[in-house]
C-alpha positions in Angstrom: 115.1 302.7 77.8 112.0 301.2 76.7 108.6 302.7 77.7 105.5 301.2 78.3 101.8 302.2 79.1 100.7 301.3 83.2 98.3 302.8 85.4 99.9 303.8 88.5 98.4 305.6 91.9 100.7 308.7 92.5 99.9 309.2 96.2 97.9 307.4 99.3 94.6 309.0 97.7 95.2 309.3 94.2 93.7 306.6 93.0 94.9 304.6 90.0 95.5 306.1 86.5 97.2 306.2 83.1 101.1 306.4 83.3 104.1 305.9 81.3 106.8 303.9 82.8 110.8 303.3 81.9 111.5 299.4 81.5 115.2 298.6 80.9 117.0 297.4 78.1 117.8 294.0 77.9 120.2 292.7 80.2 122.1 289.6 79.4 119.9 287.4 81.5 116.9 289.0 80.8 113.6 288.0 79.0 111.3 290.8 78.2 107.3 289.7 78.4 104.5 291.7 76.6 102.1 290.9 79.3 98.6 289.4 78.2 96.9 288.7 81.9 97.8 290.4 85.7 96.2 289.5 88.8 94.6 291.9 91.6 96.0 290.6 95.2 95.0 292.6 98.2 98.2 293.2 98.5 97.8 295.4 95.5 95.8 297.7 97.4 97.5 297.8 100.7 100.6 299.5 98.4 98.5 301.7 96.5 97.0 303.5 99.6 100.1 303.0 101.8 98.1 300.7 104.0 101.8 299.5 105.6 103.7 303.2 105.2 106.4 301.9 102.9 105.2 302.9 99.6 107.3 304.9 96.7 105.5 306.7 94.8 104.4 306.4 91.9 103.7 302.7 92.2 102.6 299.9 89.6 101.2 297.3 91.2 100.4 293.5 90.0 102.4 290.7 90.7 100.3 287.8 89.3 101.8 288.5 85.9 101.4 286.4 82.6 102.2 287.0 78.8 104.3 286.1 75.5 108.4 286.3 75.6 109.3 289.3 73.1 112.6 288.9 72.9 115.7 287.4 75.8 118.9 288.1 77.0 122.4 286.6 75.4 122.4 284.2 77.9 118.8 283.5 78.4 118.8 279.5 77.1 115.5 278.5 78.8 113.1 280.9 77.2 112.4 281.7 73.7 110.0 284.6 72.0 106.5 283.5 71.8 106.7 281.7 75.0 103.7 282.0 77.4 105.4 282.8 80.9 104.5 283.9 84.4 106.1 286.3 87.4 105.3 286.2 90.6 105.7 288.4 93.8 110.0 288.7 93.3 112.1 290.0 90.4 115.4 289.3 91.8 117.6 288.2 95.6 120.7 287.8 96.3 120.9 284.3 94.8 124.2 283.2 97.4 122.9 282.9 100.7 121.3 279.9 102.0 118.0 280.3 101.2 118.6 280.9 97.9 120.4 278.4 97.0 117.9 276.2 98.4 115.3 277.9 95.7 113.7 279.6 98.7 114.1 283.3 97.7 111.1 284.3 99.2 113.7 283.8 102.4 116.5 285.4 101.0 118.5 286.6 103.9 118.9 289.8 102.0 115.8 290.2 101.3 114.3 289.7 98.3 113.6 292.1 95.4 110.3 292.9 95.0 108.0 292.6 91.6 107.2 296.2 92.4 107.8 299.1 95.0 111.6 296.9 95.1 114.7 298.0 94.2 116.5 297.0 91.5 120.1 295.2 92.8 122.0 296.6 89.6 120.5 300.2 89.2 118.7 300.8 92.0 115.7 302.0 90.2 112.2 301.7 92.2 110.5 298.4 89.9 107.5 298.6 88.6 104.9 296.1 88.3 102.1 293.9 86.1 99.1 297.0 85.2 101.5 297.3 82.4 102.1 296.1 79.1 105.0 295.3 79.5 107.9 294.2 81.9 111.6 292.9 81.9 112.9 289.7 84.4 115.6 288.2 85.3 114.9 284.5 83.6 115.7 283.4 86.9 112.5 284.4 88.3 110.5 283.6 84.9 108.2 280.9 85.0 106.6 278.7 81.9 103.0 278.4 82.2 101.8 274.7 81.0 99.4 274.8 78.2 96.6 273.0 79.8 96.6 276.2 82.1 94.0 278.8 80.9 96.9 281.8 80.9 94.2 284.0 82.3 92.9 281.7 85.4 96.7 280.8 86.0 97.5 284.5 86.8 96.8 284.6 90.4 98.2 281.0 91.2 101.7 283.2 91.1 100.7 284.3 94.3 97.3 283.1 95.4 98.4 279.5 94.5 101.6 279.5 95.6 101.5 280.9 98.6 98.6 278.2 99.8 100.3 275.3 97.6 103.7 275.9 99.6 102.9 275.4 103.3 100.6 272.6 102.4 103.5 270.9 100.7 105.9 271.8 103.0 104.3 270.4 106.2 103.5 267.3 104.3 99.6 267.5 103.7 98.7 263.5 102.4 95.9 261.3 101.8 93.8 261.3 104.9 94.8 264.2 106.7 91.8 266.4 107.9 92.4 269.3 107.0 90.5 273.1 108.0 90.6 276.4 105.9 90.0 279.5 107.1 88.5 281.8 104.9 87.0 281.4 101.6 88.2 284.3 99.7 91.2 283.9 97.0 93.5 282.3 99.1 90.9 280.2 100.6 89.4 278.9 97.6 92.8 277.7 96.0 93.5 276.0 99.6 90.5 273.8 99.4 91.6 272.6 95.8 94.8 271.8 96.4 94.0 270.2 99.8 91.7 267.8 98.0 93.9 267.7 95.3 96.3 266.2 98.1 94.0 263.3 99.2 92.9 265.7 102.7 89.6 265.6 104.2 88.8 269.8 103.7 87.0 271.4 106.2 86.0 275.0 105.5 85.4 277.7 108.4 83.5 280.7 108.0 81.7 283.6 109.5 79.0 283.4 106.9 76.5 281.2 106.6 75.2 281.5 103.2 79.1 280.6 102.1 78.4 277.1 103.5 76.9 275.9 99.8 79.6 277.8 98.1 82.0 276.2 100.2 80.6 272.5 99.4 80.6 273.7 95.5 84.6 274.5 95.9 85.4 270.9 96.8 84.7 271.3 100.9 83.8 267.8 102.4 81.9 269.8 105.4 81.6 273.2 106.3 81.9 274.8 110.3 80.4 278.5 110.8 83.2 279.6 113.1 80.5 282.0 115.3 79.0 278.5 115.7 79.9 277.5 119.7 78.1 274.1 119.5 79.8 273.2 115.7 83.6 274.2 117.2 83.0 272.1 120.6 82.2 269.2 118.4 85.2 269.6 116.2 87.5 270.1 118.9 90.8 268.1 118.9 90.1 266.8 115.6 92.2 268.4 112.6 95.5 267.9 111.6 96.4 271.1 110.5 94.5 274.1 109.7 95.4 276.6 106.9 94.6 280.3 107.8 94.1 282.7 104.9 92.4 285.5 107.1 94.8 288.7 106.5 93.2 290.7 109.5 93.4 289.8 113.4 91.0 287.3 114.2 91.1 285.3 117.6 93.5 281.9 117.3 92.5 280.2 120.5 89.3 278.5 118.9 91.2 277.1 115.8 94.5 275.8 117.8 91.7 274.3 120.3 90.3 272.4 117.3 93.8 270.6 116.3 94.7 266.9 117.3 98.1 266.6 119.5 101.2 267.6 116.8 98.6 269.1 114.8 99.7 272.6 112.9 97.6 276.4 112.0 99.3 277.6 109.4 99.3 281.5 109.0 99.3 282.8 105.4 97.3 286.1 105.5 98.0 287.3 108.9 100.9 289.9 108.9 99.9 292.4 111.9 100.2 291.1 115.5 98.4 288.6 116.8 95.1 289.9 119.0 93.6 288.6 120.8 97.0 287.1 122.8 97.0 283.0 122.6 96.6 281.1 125.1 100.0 279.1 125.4 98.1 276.4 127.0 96.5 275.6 123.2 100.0 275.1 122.2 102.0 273.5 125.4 99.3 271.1 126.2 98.9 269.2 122.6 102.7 269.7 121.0 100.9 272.0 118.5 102.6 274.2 116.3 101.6 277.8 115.0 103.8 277.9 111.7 103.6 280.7 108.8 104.6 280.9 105.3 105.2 283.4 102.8 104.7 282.5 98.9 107.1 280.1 97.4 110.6 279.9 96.0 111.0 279.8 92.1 111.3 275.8 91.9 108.2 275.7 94.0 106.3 278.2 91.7 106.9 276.2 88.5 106.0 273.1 90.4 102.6 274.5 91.5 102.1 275.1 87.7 102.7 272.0 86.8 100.6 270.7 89.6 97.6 272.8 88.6 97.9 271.5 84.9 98.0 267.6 86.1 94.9 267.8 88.2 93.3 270.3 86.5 93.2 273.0 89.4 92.4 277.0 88.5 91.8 280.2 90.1 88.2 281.3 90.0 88.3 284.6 88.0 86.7 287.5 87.0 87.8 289.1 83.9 88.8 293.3 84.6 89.1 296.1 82.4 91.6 298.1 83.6 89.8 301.0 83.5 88.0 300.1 86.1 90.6 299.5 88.5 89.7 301.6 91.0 86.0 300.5 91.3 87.5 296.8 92.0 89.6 298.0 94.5 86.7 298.8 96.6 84.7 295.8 95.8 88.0 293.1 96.9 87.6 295.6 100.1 84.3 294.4 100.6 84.9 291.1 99.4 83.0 291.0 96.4 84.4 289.1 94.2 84.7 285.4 93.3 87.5 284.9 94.0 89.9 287.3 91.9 90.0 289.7 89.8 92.0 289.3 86.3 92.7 292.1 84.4 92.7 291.8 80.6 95.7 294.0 79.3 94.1 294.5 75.9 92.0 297.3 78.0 95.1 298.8 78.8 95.8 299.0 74.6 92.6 300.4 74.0 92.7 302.7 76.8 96.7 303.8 75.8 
C-alpha cells in the first residue's frame, strides 16, 4: 500500500502531529487525489479530542478536501489525472437503499462511511482523512471543482457550503422570502450568501454587537442582537424560515416566536439535546416547523459547486500552515477566525 505524510492526534490530549498513513491501492472505481487544499470544520476538533467518545485512534481529520487526480481506477470514466476535484464529509454508503438511490447518502439507512474515523465497507480499515497529502475515493463520492472556483476558498463549501446550501434548497428558499441566520461564524457566513444568492431578504442574529457591521459587509439586509428584548418583540411573527448554524444549546423559544404561521428553523449545528425544553405552544399555535439537516447528498454537492461558480459565492478563508494546527484549534474554539481556516498542504511537504 501506498503511504503518505498526515498529521494525526494519537489520543484525546495528544494534540496533532507528524504521521505516516497506509492509503490503498487502486481499486477499480477509484481515483487517487494528491490533495493541494483541506478545510478545518469544528468538527475536526470535536474528533480529535473525543468531544463525542467515538474516536479511533489515531485519527486524520479534514473533510473539506481538494486537489489534482493522480491517477483512476479501470472503471473510473468521469475523472481523468490532472483534474482539480473535491471530497466532502463521506467516502462511501451502501449505495441500494432508498436514500441512496435518491443521491441522499448523507441518509443512507446504513449509515454512511465516513471521510475519516469510518470504516472502510471492503476492508474494514479505520479511513483516514484530508491533513494528508494524499487520499484514495470512490469516484462516486468525487466531486469536480469548477474553474471559476478559487480551489483554496472552495474547500470548506464541501461541508460548510453544503450543509447550509441543502436545507435552504430543500425547503424551497425563493425571491422574497425573509429569511434569519443564526450565527455568523463558517456556517453562518456561507448561509447569508447563498440566501441572498436565492433572492431572500437575510436577517442576521447575533449575540455580539460589534458583528452587526460585519454582518452588513457579508450581504445581511439588517442585523437583530438576539440579547436585544425590544429588537426580537419587533420582529416577532415575521420570518419565513430561520437557518440555525449555532452547534451548542441555545434557547429556541425566541426564534420559533419570531416565524410567520408555516414558517420553519432549520437546525444545522445543533447536535446535543435541545435545552432549554420548547415551548410546544411556539410550534402548535402557528403550524411551524422545527426541521434539521445534515450536509448534502453527492448530486447536491456538485450542484452547490456549480452554484458557487455561477454567482460567484466563496468561503471566507484564512490560509494555514499545517504546522500550526494545533494553535488554530484553539483559536476556531474561541471563534477567532474569519470564517475558516484552509490549510495549504505544501506545509505539509516542507514539513515531511
Amino acid at each position: 500500500m501506498p503511504q503518505a505524510n498526515a498529521y494525526a492526534a494519537q489520543s484525546e490530549q495528544s494534540g496533532l502531529a507528524p504521521h505516516t498513513i497506509e492509503r490503498r491501492a487502486l481499486r477499480p472505481d477509484d481515483v487517487a487525489i494528491a490533495i493541494d487544499y483541506c478545510g478545518v470544520c469544528h468538527t475536526d476538533i470535536h474528533f480529535a479530542q473525543n468531544d463525542w467518545g467515538m474516536t479511533q485512534y489515531p485519527v486524520v481529520p479534514g473533510h473539506e478536501i481538494v486537489g489534482r487526480v493522480t491517477a483512476v481506477g479501470s472503471d473510473v470514466s468521469g475523472f481523468k489525472p490532472g483534474d482539480v476535484v473535491g471530497v466532502g464529509c463521506m467516502v462511501d454508503s451502501c449505495r441500494h437503499c432508498d436514500p441512496c438511490q435518491e443521491g441522499l447518502e448523507q441518509y443512507c439507512l446504513e449509515g454512511p462511511t465516513l471521510t475519516y474515523n469510518g470504516q472502510d465497507r471492503h476492508d474494514h480499515t479505520v479511513t483516514f482523512g484530508g491533513y494528508s497529502e494524499a487520499i484514495v475515493v470512490s469516484d462516486r463520492f468525487v466531486v469536480s471543482i469548477p474553474e471559476a472556483l478559487d480551489p483554496a476558498a472552495a474547500a470548506p463549501l464541501l461541508c460548510a457550503g453544503i450543509t447550509t446550501y441543502s436545507p435552504l434548497r430543500h425547503y424551497g428558499v425563493k425571491a422574497g422570502d425573509k429569511v434569519g441566520v443564526i450565527g455568523m461564524g463558517g456556517l453562518g457566513h456561507m448561509g447569508i450568501k447563498f440566501a441572498k444568492a436565492l433572492g431572500a431578504e437575510v436577517t442576521v442574529f447575533t449575540r455580539s454587537p460589534e458583528k452587526v457591521d460585519e454582518a452588513r459587509a457579508q450581504g445581511a439586509s439588517q442585523v437583530i442582537v438576539s440579547t436585544d428584548e425590544a429588537q426580537m418583540e419587533a420582529a416577532a411573527g415575521s420570518f419565513d424560515f430561520m437557518l440555525d448554524t449555532v452547534p451548542v444549546q441555545h434557547d429556541l423559544n425566541p426564534y420559533l416566536a419570531l416565524l410567520r404561521h408555516d414558517g420553519t428553523h432549520i437546525l444545522v449545528g445543533l447536535l446535543e439535546p435541545v435545552e432549554p425544553p420548547l415551548n410546544a405552544g411556539n410550534l402548535v399555535f402557528g403550524r411551524r416547523v422545527l426541521a434539521g439537516s445534515l450536509i448534502g447528498g453527492m448530486p447536491e454537492t456538485q450542484e452547490v459547486l456549480d452554484f458557487c461558480a455561477a454567482h460567484g459565492i466563496a468561503c471566507d478563508v484564512e490560509m494555514l500552515d499545517i504546522r500550526n494546527i494545533n494553535e488554530a484549534y484553539e483559536r476556531v474554539k474561541k471563534g477567532d477566525v474569519k470564517y475558516r481556516f484552509v490549510i495549504d498542504m505544501a506545509t505539509l511537504k516542507v514539513d515531511g
